[in-house]
PDB file of N, CA, C and O in Angstrom:
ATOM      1  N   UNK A   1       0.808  -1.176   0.000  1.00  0.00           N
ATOM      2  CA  UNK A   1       0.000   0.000   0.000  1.00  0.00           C
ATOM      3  C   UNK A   1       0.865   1.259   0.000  1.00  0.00           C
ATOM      4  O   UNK A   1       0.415   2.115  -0.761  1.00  0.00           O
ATOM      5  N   UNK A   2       1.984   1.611   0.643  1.00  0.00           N
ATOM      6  CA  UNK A   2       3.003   2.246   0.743  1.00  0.00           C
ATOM      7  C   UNK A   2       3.318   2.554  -0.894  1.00  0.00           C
ATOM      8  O   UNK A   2       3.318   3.680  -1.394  1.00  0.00           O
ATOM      9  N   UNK A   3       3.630   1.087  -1.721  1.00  0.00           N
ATOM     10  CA  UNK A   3       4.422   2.008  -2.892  1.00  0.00           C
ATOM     11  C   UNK A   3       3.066   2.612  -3.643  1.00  0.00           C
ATOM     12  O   UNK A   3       3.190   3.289  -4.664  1.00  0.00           O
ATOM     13  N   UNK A   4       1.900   2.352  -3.127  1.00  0.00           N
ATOM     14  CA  UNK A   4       0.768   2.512  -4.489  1.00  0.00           C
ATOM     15  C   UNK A   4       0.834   4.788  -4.080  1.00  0.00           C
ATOM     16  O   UNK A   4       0.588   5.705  -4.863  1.00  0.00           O
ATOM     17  N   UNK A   5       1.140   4.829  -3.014  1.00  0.00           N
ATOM     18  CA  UNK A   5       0.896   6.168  -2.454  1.00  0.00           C
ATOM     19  C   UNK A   5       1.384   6.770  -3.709  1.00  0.00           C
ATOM     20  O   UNK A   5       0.743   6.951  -4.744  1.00  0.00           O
ATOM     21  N   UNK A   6       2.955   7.129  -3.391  1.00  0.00           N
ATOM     22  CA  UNK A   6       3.586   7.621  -4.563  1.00  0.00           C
ATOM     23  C   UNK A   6       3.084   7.698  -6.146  1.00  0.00           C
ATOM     24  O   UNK A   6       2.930   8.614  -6.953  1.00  0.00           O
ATOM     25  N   UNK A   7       2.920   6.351  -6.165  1.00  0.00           N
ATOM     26  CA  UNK A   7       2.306   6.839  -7.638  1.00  0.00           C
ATOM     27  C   UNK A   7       1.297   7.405  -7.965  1.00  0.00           C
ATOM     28  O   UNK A   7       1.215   7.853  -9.108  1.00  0.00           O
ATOM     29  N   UNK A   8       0.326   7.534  -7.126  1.00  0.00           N
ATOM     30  CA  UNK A   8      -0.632   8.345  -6.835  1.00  0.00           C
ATOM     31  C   UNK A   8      -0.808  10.121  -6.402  1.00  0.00           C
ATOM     32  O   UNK A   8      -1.638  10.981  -6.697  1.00  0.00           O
ATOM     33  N   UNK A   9       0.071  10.106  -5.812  1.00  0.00           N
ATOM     34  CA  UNK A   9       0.715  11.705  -5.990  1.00  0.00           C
ATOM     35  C   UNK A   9       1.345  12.038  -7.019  1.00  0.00           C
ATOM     36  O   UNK A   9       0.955  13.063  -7.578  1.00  0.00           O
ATOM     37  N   UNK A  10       2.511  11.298  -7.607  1.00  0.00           N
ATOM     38  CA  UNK A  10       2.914  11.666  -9.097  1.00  0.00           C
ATOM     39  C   UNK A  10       1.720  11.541 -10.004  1.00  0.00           C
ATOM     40  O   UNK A  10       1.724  12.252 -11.009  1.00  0.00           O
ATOM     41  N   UNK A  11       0.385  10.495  -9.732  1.00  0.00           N
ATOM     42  CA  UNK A  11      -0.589  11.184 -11.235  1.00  0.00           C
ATOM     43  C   UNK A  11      -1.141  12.574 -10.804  1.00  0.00           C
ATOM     44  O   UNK A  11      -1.026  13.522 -11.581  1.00  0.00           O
ATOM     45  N   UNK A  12      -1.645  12.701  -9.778  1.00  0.00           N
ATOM     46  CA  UNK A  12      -2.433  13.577  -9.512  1.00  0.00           C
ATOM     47  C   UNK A  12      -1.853  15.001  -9.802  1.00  0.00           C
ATOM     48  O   UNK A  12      -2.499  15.937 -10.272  1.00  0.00           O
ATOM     49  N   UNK A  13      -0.348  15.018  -9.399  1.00  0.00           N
ATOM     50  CA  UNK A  13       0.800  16.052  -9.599  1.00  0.00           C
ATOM     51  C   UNK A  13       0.761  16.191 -11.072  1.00  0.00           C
ATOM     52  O   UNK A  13       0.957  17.357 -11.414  1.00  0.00           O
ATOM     53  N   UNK A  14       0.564  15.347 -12.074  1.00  0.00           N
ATOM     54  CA  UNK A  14       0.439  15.395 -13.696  1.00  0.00           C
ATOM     55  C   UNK A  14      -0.672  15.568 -13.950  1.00  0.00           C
ATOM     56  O   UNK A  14      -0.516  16.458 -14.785  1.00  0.00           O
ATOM     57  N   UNK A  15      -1.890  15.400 -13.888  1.00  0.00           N
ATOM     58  CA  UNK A  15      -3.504  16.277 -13.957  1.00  0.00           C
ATOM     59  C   UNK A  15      -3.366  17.532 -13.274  1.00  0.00           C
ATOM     60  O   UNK A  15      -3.904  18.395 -13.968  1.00  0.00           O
ATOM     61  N   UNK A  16      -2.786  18.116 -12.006  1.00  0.00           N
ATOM     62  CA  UNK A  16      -2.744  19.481 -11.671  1.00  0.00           C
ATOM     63  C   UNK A  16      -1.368  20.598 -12.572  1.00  0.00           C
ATOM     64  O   UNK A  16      -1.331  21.823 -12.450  1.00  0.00           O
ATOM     65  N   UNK A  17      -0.464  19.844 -13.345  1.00  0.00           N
ATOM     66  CA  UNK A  17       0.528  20.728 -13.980  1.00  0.00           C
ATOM     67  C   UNK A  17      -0.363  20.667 -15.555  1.00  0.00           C
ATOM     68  O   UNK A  17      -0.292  21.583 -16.375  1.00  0.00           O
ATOM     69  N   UNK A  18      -1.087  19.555 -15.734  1.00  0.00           N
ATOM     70  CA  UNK A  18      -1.504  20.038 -16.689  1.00  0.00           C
ATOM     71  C   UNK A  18      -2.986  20.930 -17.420  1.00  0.00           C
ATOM     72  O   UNK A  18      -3.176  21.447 -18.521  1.00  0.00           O
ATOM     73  N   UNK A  19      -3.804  20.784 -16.223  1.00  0.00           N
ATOM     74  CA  UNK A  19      -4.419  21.736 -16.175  1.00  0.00           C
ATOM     75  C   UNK A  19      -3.944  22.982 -15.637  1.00  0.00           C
ATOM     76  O   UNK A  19      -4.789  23.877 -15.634  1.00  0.00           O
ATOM     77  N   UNK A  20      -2.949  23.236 -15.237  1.00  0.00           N
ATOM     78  CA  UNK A  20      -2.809  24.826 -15.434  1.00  0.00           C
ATOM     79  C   UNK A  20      -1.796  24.905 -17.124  1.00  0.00           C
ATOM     80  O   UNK A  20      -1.505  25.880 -17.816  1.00  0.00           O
ATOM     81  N   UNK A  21      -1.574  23.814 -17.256  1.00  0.00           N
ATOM     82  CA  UNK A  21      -0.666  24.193 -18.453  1.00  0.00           C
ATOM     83  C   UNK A  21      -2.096  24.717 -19.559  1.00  0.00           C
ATOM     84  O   UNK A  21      -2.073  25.506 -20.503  1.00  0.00           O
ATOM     85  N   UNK A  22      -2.761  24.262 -19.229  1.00  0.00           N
ATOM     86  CA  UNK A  22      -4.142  24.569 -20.163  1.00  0.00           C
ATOM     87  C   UNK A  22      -4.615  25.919 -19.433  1.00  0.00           C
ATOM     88  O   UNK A  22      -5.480  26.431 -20.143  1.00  0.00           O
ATOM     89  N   UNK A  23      -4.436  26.500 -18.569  1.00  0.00           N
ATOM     90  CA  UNK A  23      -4.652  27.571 -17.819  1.00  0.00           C
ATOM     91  C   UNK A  23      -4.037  28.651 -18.666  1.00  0.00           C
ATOM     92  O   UNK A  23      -4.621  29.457 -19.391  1.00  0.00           O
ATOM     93  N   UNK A  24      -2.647  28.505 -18.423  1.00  0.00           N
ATOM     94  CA  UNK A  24      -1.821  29.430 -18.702  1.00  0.00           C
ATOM     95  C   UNK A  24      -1.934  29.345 -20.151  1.00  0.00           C
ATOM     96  O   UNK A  24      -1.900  30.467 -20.657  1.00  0.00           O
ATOM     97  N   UNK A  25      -2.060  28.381 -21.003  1.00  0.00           N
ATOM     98  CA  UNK A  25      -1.810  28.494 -22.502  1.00  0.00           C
ATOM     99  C   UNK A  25      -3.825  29.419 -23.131  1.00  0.00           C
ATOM    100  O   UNK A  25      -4.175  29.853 -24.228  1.00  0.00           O
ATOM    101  N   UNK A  26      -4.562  29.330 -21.823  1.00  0.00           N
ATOM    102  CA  UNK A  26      -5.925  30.163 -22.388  1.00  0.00           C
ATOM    103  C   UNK A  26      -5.481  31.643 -22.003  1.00  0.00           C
ATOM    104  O   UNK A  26      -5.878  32.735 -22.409  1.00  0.00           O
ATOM    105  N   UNK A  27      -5.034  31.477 -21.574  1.00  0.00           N
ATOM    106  CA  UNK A  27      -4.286  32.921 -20.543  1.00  0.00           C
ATOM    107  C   UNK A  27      -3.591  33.953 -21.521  1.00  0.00           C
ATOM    108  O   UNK A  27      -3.815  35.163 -21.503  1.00  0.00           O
ATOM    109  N   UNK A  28      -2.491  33.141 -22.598  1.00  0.00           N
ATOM    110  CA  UNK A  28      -1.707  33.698 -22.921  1.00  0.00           C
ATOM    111  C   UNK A  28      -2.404  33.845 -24.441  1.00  0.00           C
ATOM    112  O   UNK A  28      -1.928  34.657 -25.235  1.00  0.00           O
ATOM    113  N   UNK A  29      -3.596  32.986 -24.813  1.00  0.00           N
ATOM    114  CA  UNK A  29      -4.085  33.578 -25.860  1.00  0.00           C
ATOM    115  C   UNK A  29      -4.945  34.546 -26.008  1.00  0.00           C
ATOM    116  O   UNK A  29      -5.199  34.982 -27.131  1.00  0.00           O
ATOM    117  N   UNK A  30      -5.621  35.111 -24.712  1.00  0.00           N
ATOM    118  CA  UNK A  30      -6.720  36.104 -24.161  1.00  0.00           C
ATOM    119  C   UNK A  30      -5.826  36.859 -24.283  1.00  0.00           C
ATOM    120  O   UNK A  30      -6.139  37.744 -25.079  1.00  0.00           O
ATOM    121  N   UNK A  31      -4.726  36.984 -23.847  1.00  0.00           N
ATOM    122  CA  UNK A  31      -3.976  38.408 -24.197  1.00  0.00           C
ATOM    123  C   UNK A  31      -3.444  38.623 -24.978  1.00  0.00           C
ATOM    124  O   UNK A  31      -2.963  39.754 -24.910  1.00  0.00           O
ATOM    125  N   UNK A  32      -3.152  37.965 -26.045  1.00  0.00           N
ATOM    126  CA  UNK A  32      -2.794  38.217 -27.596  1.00  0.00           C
ATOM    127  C   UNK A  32      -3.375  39.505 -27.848  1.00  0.00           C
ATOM    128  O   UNK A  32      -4.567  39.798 -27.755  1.00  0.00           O
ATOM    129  N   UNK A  33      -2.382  40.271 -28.187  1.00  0.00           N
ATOM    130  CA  UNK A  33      -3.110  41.614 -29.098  1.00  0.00           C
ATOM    131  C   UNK A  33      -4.391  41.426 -30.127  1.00  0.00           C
ATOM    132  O   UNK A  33      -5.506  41.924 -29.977  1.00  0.00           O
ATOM    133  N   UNK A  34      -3.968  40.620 -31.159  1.00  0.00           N
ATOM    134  CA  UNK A  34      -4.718  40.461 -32.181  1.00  0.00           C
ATOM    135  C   UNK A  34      -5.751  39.527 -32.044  1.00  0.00           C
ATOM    136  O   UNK A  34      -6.692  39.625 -32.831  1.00  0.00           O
ATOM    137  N   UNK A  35      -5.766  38.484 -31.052  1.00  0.00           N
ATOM    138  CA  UNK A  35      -6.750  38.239 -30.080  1.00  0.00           C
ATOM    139  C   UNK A  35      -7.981  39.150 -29.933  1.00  0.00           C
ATOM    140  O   UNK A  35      -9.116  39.156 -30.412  1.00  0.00           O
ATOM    141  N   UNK A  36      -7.380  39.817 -29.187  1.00  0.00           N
ATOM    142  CA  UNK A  36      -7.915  41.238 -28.336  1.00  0.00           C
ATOM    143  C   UNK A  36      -8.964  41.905 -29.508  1.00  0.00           C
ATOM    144  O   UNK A  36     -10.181  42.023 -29.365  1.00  0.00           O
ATOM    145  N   UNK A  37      -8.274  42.255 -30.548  1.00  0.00           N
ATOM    146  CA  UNK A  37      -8.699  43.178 -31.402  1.00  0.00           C
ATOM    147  C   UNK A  37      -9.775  42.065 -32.401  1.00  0.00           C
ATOM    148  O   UNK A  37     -10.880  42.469 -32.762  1.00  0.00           O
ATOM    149  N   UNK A  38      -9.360  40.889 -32.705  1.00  0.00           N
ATOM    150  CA  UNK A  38     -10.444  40.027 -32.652  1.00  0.00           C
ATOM    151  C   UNK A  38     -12.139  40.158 -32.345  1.00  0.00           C
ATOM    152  O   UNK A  38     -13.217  40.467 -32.852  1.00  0.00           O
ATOM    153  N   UNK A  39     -11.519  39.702 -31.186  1.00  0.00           N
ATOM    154  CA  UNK A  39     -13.150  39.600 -30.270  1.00  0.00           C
ATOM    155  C   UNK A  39     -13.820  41.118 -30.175  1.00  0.00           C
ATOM    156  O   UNK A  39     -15.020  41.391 -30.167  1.00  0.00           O
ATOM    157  N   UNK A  40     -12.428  42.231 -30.091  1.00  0.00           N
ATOM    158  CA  UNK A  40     -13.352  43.663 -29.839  1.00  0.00           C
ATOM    159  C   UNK A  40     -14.165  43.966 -31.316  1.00  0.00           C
ATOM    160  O   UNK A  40     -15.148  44.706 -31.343  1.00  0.00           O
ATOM    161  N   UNK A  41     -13.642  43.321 -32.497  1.00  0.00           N
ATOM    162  CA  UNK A  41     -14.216  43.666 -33.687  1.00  0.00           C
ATOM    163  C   UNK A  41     -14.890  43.267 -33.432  1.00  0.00           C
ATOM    164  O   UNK A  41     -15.675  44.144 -33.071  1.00  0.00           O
ATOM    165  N   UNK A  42     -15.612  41.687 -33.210  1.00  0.00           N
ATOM    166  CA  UNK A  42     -16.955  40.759 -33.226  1.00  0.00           C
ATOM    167  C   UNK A  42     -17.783  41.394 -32.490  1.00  0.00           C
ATOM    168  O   UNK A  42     -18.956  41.318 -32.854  1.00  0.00           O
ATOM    169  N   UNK A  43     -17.501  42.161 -31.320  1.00  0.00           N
ATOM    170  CA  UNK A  43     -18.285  42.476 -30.329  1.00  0.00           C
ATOM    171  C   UNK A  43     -19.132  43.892 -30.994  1.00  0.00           C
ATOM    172  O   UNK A  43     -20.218  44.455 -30.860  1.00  0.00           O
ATOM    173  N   UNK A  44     -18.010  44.020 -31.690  1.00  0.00           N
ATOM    174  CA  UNK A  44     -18.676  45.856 -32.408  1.00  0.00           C
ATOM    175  C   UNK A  44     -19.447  45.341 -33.313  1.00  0.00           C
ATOM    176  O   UNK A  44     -20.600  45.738 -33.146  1.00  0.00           O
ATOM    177  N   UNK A  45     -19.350  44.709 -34.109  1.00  0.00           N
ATOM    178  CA  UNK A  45     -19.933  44.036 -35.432  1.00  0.00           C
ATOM    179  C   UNK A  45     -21.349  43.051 -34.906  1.00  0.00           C
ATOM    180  O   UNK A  45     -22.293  43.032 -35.696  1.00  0.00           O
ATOM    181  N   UNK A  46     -21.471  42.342 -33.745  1.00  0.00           N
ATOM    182  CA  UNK A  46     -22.540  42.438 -32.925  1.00  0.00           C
ATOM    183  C   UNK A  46     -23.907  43.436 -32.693  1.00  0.00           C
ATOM    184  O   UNK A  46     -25.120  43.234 -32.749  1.00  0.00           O
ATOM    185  N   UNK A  47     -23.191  44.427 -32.449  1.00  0.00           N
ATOM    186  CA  UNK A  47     -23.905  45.067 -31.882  1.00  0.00           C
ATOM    187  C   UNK A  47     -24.612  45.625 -33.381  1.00  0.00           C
ATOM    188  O   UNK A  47     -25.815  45.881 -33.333  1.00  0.00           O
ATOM    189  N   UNK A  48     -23.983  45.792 -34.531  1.00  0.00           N
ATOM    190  CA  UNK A  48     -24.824  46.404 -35.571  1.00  0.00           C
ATOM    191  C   UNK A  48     -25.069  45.691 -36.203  1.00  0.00           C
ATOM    192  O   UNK A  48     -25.875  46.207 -36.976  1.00  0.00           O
ATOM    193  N   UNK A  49     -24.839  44.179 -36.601  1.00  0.00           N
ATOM    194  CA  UNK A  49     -25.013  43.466 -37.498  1.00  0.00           C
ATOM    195  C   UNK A  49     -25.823  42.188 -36.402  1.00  0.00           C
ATOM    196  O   UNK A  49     -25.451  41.809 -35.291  1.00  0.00           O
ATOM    197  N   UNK A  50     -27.289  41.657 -37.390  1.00  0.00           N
ATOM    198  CA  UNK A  50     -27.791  40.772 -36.763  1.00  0.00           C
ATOM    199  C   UNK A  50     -27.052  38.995 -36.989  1.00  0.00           C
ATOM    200  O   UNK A  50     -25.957  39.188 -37.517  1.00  0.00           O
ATOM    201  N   UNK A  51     -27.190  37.968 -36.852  1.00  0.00           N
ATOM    202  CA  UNK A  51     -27.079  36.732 -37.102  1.00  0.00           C
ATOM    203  C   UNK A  51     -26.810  36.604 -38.719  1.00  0.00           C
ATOM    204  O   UNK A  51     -25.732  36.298 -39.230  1.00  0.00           O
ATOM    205  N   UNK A  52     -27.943  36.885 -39.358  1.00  0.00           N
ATOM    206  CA  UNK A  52     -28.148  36.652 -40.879  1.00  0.00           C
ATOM    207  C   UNK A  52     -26.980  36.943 -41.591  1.00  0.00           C
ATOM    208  O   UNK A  52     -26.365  36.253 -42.405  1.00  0.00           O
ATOM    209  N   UNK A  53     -26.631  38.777 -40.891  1.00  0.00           N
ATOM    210  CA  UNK A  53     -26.003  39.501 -41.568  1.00  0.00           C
ATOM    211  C   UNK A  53     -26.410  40.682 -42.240  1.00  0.00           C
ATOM    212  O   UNK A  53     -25.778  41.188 -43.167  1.00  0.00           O
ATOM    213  N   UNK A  54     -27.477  41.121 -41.764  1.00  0.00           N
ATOM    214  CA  UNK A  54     -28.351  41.981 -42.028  1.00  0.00           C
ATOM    215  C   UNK A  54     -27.677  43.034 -40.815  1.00  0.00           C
ATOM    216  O   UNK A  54     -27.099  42.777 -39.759  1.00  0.00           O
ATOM    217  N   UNK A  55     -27.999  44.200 -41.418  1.00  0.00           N
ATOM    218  CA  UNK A  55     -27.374  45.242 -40.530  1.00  0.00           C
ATOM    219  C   UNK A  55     -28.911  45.486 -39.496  1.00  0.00           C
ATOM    220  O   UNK A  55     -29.986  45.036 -39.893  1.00  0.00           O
ATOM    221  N   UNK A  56     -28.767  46.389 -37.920  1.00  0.00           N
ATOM    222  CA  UNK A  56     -29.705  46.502 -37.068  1.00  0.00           C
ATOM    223  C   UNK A  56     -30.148  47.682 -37.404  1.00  0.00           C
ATOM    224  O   UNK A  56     -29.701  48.781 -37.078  1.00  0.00           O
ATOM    225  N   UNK A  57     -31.096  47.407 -38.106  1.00  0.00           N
ATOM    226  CA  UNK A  57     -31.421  49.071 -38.223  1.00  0.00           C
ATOM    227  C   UNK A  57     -31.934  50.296 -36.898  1.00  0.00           C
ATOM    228  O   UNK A  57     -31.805  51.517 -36.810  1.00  0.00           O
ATOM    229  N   UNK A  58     -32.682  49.017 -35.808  1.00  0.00           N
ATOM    230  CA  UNK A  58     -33.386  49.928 -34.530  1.00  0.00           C
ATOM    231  C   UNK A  58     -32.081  50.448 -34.066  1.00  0.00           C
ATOM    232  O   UNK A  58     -32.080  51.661 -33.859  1.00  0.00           O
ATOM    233  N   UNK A  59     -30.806  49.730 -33.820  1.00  0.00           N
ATOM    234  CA  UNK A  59     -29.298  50.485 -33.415  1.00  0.00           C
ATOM    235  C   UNK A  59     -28.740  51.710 -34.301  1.00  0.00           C
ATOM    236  O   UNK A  59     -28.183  52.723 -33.877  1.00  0.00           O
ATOM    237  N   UNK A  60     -28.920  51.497 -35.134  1.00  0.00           N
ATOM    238  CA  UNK A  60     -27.781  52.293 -36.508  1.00  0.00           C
ATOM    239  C   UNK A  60     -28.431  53.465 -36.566  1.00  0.00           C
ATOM    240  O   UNK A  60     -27.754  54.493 -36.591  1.00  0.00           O
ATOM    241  N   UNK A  61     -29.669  53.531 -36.595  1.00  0.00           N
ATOM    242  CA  UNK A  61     -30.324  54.509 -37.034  1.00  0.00           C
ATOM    243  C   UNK A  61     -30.144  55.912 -36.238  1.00  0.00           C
ATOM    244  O   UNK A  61     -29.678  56.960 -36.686  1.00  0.00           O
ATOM    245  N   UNK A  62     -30.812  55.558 -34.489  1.00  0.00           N
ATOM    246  CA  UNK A  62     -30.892  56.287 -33.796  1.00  0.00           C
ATOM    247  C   UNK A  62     -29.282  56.738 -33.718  1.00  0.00           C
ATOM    248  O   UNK A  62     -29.236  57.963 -33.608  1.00  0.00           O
ATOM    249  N   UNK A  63     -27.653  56.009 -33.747  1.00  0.00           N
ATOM    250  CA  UNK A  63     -26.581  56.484 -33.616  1.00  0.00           C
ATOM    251  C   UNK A  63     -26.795  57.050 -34.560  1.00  0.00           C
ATOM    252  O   UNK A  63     -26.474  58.212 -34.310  1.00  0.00           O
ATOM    253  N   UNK A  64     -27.181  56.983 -35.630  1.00  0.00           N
ATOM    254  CA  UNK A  64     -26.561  58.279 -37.079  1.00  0.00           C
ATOM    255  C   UNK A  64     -27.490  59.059 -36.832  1.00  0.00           C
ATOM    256  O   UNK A  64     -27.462  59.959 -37.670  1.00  0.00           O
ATOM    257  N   UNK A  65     -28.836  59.277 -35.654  1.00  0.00           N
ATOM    258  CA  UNK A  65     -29.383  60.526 -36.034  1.00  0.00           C
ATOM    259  C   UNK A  65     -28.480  60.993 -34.605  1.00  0.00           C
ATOM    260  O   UNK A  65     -28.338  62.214 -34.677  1.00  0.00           O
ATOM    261  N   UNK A  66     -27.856  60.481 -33.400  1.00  0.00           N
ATOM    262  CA  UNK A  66     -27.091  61.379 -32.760  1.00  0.00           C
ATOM    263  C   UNK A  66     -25.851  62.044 -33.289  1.00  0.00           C
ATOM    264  O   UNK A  66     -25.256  63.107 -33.120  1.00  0.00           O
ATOM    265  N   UNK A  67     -25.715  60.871 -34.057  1.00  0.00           N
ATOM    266  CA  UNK A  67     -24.276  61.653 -34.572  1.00  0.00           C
ATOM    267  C   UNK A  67     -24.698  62.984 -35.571  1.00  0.00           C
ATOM    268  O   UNK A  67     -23.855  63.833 -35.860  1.00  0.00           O
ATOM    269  N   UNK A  68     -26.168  63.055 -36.079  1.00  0.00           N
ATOM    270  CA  UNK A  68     -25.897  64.383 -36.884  1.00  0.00           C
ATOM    271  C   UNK A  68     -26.220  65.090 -35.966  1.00  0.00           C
ATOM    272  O   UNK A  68     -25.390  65.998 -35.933  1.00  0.00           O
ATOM    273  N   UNK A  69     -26.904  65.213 -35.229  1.00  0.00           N
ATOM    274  CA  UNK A  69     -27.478  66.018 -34.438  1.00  0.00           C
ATOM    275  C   UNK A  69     -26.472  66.929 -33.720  1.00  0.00           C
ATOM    276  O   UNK A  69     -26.500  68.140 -33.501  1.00  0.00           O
ATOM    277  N   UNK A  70     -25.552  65.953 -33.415  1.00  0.00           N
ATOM    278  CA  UNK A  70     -23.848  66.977 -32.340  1.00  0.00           C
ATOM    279  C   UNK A  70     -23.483  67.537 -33.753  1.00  0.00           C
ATOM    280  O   UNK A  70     -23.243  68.728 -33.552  1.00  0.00           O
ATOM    281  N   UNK A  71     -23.342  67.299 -34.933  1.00  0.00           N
ATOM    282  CA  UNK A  71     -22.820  67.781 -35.891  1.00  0.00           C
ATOM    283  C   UNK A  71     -23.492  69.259 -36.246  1.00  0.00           C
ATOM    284  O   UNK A  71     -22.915  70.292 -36.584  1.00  0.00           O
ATOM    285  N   UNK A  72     -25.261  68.945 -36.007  1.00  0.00           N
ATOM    286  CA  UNK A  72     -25.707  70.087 -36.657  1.00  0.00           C
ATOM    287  C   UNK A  72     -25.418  71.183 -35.327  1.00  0.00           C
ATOM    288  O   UNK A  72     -24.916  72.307 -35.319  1.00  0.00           O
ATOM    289  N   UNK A  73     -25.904  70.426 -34.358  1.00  0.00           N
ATOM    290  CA  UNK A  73     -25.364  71.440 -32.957  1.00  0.00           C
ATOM    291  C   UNK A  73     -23.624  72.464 -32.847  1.00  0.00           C
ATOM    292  O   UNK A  73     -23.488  73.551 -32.285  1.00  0.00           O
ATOM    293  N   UNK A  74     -22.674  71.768 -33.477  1.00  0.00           N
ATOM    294  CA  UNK A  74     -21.413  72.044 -33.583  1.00  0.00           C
ATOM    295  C   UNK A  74     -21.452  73.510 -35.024  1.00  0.00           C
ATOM    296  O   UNK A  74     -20.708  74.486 -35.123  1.00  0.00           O
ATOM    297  N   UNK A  75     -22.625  73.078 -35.927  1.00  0.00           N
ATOM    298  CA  UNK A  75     -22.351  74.131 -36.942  1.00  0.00           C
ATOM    299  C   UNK A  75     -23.163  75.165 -36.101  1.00  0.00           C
ATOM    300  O   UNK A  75     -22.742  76.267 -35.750  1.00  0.00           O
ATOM    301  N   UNK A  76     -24.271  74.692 -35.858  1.00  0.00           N
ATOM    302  CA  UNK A  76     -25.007  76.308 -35.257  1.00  0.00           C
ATOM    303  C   UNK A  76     -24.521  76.768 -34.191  1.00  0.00           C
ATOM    304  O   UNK A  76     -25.468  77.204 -33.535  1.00  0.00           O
ATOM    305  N   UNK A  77     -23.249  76.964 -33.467  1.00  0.00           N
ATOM    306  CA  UNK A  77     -22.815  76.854 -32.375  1.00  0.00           C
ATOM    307  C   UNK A  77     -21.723  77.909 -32.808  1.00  0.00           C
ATOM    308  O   UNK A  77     -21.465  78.964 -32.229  1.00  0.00           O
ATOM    309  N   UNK A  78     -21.098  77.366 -34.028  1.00  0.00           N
ATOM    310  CA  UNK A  78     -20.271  78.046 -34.557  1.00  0.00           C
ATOM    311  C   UNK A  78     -20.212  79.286 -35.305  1.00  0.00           C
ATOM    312  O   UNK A  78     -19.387  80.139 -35.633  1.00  0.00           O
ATOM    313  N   UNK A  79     -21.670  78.968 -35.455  1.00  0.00           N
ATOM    314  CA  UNK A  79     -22.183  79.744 -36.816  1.00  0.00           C
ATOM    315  C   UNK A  79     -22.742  81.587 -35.626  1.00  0.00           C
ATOM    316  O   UNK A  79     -22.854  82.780 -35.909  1.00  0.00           O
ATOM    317  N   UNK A  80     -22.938  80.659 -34.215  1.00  0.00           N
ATOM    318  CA  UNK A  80     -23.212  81.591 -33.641  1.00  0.00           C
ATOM    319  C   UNK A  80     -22.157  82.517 -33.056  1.00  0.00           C
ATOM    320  O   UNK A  80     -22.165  83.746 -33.139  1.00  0.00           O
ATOM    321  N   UNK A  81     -21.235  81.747 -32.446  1.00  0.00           N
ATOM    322  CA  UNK A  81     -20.484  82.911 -31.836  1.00  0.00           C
ATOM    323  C   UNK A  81     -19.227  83.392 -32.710  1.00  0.00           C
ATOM    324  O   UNK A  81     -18.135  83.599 -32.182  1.00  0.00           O
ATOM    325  N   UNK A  82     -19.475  83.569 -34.194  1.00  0.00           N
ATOM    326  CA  UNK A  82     -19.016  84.326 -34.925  1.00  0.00           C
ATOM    327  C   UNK A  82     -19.245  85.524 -35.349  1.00  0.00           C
ATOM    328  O   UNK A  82     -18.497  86.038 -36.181  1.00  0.00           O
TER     329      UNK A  82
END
């Protein structure tokens, strides 16, 4: 019973180095730059584009009418204190 110990700590010692080796190797691909820039594209491309591939129009819309809106605000703004 004595020698079965040992070998029993050496497997268990080889399932715990290798799940962190799987740790560290998810680790080091999450921080990949291009990783990074990856998933941040998908996440943007999410948000405006549905499943199909059809763009969201209830999202897109209302951003392009804020975005003119600071735009038209920025000309009459300008237009004023000239």
């Amino acid at each position: 019973m004595a020698n079965d110990r040992p070998s029993e700590l050496v497997d268990e010692i080889d399932v715990i180095r290798d799940r962190l080796a799987d740790t560290v190797d998810a680790l080091i691909d999450r921080s990949n730059p291009k990783n990074i820039a990856r998933r941040s594209l998908a996440d943007v491309k999410g948000r405006f584009v549905d499943e199909t591939g059809s763009p969201k129009l209830e999202v897109i819309l209302p951003l392009v009418g804020g975005v003119v809106a600071v735009i038209a605000g920025i000309v009459v703004v300008r237009r004023f204190l000239r």
